[in-house]
Structure formats: structure tokens, C-alpha cells
C-alpha positions in Angstrom: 37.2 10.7 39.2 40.0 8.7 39.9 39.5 6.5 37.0 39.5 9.2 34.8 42.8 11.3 35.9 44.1 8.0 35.4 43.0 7.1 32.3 44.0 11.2 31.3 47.5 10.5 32.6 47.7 7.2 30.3 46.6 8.8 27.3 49.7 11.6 28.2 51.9 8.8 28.3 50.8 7.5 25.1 51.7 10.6 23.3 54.9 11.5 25.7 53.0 14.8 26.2 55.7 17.2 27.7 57.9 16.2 24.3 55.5 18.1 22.6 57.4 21.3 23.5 60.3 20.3 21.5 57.7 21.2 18.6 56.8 24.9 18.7 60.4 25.8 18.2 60.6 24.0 14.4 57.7 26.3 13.5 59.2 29.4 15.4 62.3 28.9 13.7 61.2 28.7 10.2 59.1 31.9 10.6 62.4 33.8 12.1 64.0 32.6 9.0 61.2 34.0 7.0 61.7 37.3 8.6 58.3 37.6 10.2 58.3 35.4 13.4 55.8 36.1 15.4 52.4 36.1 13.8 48.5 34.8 14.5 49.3 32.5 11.6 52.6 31.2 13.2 50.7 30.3 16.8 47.7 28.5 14.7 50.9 26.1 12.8 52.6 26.0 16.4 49.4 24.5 17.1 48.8 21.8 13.9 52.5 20.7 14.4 51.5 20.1 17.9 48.5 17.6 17.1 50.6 15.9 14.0 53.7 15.3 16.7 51.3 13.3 19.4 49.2 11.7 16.3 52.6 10.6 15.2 53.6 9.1 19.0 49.9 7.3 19.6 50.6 5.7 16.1 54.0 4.6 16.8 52.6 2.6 20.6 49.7 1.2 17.6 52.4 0.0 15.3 54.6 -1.5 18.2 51.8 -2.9 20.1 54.2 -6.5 19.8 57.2 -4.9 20.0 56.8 -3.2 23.3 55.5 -6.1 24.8 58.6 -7.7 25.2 61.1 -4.4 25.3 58.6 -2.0 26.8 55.8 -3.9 28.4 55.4 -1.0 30.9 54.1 1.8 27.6 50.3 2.2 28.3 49.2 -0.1 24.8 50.7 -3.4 25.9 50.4 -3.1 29.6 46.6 -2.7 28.9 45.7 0.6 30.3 45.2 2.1 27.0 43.4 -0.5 24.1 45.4 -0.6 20.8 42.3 0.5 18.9 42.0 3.6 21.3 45.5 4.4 20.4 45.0 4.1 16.7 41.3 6.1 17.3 43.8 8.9 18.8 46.1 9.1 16.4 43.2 9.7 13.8 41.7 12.4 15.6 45.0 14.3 16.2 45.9 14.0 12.8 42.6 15.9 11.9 42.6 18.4 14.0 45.8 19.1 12.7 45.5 19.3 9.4 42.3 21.6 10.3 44.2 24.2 12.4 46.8 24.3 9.4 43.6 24.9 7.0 42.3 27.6 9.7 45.5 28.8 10.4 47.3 29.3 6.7 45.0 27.8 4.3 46.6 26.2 1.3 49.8 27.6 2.3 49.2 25.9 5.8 48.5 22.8 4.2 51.2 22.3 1.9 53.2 21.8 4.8 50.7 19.7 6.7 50.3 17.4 4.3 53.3 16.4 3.1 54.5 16.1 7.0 51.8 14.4 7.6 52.3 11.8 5.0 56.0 11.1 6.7 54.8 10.7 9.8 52.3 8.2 8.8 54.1 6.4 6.7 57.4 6.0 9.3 55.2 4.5 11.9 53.5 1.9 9.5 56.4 1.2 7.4 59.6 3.3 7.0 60.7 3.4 11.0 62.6 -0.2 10.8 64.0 0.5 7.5 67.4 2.3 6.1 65.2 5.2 4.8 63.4 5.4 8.7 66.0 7.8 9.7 65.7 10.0 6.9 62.0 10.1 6.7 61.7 11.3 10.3 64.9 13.8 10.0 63.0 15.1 6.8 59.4 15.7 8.9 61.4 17.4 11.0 62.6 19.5 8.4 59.4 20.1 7.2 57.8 21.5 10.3 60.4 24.2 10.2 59.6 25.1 6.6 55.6 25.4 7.1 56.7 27.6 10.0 58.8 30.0 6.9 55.3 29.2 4.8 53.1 30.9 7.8 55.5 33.7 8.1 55.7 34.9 4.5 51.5 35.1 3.1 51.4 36.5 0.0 54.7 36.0 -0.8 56.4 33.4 -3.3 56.2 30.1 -1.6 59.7 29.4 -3.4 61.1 32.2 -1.4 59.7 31.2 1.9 61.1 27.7 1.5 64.7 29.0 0.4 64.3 31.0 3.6 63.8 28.0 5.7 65.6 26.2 4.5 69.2 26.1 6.3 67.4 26.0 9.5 65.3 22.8 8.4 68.6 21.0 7.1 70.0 21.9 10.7 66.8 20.5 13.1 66.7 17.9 10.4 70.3 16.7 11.1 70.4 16.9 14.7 66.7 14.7 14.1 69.0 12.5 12.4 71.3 11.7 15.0 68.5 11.0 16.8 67.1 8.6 15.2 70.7 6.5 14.5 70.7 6.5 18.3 67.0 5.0 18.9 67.6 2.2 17.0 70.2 0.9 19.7 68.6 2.3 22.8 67.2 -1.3 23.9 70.4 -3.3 23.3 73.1 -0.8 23.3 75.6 -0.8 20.1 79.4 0.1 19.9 80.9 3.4 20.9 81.1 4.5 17.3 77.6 4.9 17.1 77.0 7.6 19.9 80.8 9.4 18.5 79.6 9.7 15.4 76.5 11.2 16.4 78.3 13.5 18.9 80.6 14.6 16.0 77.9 15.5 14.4 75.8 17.2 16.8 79.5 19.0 17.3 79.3 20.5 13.4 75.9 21.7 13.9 76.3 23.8 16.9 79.2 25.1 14.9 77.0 25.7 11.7 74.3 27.0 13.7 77.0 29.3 15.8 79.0 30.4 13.0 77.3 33.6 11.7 77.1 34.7 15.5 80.8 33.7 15.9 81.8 35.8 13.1 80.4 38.4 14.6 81.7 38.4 17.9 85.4 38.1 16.1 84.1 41.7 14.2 82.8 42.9 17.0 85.8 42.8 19.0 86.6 45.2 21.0 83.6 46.4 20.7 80.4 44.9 22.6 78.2 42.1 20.9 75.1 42.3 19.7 72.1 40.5 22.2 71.8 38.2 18.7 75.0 37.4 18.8 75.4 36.6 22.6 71.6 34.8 22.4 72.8 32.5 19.6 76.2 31.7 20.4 74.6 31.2 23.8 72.0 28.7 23.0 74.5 26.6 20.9 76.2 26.3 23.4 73.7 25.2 25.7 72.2 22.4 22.9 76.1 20.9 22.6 76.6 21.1 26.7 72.7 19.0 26.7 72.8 16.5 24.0 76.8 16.4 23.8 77.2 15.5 27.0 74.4 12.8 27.1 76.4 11.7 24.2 79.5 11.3 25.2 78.2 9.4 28.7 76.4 7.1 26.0 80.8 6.6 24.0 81.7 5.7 27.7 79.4 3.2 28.0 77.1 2.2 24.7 74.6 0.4 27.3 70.5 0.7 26.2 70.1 2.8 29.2 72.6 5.2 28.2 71.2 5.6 24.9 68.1 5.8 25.7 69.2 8.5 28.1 70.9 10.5 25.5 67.9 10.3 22.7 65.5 12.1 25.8 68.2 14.6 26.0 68.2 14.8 22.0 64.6 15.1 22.1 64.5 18.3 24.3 68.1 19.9 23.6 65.8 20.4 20.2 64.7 23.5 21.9 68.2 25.3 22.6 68.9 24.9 18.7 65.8 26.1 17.8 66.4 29.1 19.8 70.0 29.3 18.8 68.7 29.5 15.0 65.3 31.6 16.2 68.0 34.1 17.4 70.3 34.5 14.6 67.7 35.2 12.6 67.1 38.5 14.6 64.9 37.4 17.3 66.8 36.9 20.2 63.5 38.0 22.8 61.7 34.8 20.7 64.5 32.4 21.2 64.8 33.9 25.0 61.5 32.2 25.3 62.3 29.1 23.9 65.7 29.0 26.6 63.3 29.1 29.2 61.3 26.7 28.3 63.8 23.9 28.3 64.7 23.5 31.8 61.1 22.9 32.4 60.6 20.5 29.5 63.2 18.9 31.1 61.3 18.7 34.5 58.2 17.1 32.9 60.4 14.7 31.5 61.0 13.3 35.0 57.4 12.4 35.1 56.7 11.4 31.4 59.8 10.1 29.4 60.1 11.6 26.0 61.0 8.8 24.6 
């Protein structure tokens, strides 16, 4: 029995399971978007984006089995605990299932943004991830998962109108995903303080873009009360800039591996106060409530299984 909790726990830290929670909130956001956010549809894609996001982290230990045995000999893969082959067997079988609960979930509609994201993910862990286009092909899965969340929410309408619907969220998870991703590449060796300012600069404009409708209402509003959308989003921007921002600007004070490493974990969760922050300007501020809560224990599980 012990054997097996530990080989359970291994496998969790092969696909940084508590990370995973960073991922319902694309799908949530794109469907609030979409004006229909909570849905049997939307739960069943909550659930595909899920698999492809843990697919997508085994694959990456496979990929970097030589890698992380200088930089990261501790990861499960080259420490020994998990086999490579296991880790590639993993990724496989999470990839299915998730391209079967889009199927199940929205049928072709589920799978035209399965596929495509599934394709990205695949091909940035075998090829893309250590090239100038790495950044952009992760930011742009991203982006992805929030748009088959707008696909889910609109059945039976024009798929051209779902995606226009989605897509200002998508740019915005797909820009902070961005930053994200210009920061991993230094979180082993550190890099300059430019590289985390820029990034803070802008996580900085898209808190603001994702604020902005709900600050323009709270300068209408005046002196009248606000709207619970307007305090909920203008709230959880807040709370994503005070998360990853301040991460951030520890990591401009000093550019060390640790501190960027520290600063892509907190980029990884503070995913979930901009999701919520775009969930509730949308018009579901109880959704994005949820999502708020969540965080602070995402954050807790990331004590015991780093995110990154």
C-alpha cells in the first residue's frame, strides 16, 4: 500500500496536479463571454481541458528527461521514480481521454477546440518550447482553451460568433500566458531585471484592460453604488496584479532562478483571479466568486506540489 500512494504521489508530481486548477477558469471564461456560462457542456470541456493540461505536463518531464537531469534531477522522470516511457504512456492516455470528453461533451464543436489545442501542446513539448515561436505557441493554447469554453457555451449557434465572443478574453489569458513563458526560460539561471519589468509592465496593462469596462463603471456609477460585477471584477484584477505583480517585482529586485521561478508559480495560479476578473465582467460575478475561492487553496497545494 505504501508503494502505491507513493507511486500515486509521483505520478501527481509528474503532472504538477494542483496546477490543474488554473484550467477550469480558461473554459469558464470563454463561456461567460459567450453569454451562457454555466452549462453540462461547459463542465464536460472543464473536464477535456483538464486531461490535455496534465497530458501536456507528463510530455514536457518525457521531452526533458536530459534536461532535468542536470537542472532538475529531483522531477520524478530523471530521479527514477517514474520511467520515461511511463511518462510518455501518460501523456497518451490523457490526451485521449481528453479529446473523448470534448467529443462526449460538445461533439464537433467540442473538438474543434480540442484539436487544434491539442496539436499546440504536442507540438511545444517536442519541438517549439526552446524556440522563439515556444512562447507564442503556448500563449496561443492558452487562448484556445478559453475559446472552446465560448464554443461549449453557444450550441447551435454560428461558431464565428462564439469565437468573436471569446475572443478578448483569450488575447487576455493568452498575454498574461505569455509573460509567463518569457519568464520560464530564465527561471534556472536568472536573467537581467528587464526581463521580469517587462513582464510586470505587462501583467500591469492587462489588469487594466481586464478592469477597464468595470472601472468605467464605477466612475458612472458614482455616487451611486456599484454593481456586484463591477466590485467582483475590479476586485479580482486587483487581486491577479497584487499576486503575480508582486512576485514580479521581487523577481526586478533580484533576477535570481529562484526568484523567477517563484514568480512563474505565482503566474501559474494568479491565472485564476483573471479568469474570474474576466468570468465577472461578463455578468457572472457568483461564477467568478468561485473561481476567487479557489485560489488561496490552489495556492496551498502548491506548497506540497510546485506548479512549475
Amino acid at each position: 500500500m505504501r508503494d502505491q500512494r507513493a507511486r500515486l504521489s509521483d505520478l501527481a508530481l509528474l503532472v504538477r496536479a494542483p496546477a490543474a486548477l488554473s484550467v477550469p477558469g480558461d473554459v469558464l471564461a470563454g463561456a461567460a463571454a459567450a453569454g451562457n456560462p454555466l452549462t453540462v457542456r461547459t463542465f464536460g470541456v472543464m473536464g477535456s481541458s483538464v486531461c490535455l493540461y496534465w497530458a501536456g505536463m507528463a510530455l514536457n518531464d518525457y521531452a526533458d528527461a536530459t534536461v532535468d537531469a542536470v537542472e532538475r534531477p529531483e522531477r520524478p522522470v530523471p530521479s527514477g521514480r517514474v520511467p520515461r516511457r511511463t511518462a510518455l504512456a501518460v501523456a497518451g492516455g490523457l490526451t485521449a481521454a481528453g479529446l473523448g470528453l470534448a467529443a462526449v461533451a460538445g461533439g464537433r464543436r467540442g473538438l474543434l477546440g480540442a484539436v487544434p489545442l491539442t496539436g499546440l501542446v504536442w507540438a511545444y513539448d517536442l519541438g517549439l518550447k526552446d524556440t522563439p515561436a515556444g512562447a507564442a505557441a503556448m500563449a496561443g493554447a492558452r487562448g484556445l482553451d478559453v475559446l472552446t469554453g465560448a464554443l461549449a457555451a453557444t450550441h447551435g449557434q454560428p461558431v464565428g460568433r462564439a469565437l468573436r465572443r471569446g475572443a478578448g478574453p483569450a488575447a487576455l489569458v493568452g498575454a498574461h500566458t505569455y509573460t509567463l513563458m518569457t519568464l520560464s526560460r530564465h527561471e534556472i539561471h536568472g536573467a537581467r531585471a528587464r526581463v521580469p519589468a517587462a513582464t510586470l509592465a505587462a501583467t500591469t496593462a492587462t489588469a487594466l484592460a481586464t478592469a477597464a469596462p468595470a472601472l468605467r463603471q464605477f466612475t458612472r456609477s458614482i455616487p451611486r453604488r456599484s454593481t456586484p460585477t463591477t466590485l467582483a471584477t475590479a476586485g479580482a484584477a486587483l487581486a491577479y496584479l497584487g499576486a503575480y505583480g508582486s512576485a514580479q517585482f521581487k523577481a526586478v529586485r533580484k533576477p535570481s532562478g529562484e526568484y523567477l521561478r517563484r514568480a512563474v508559480g505565482a503566474g501559474i495560479l494568479s491565472l485564476m483571479p483573471l479568469q474570474a476578473a474576466l468570468t465577472a465582467r461578463a455578468g457572472a460575478p457568483v461564477a467568478a466568486t468561485v473561481l476567487g475561492v479557489a485560489h488561496p487553496l490552489a495556492r496551498r497545494l502548491a506548497r506540497r506540489i510546485s506548479p512549475t
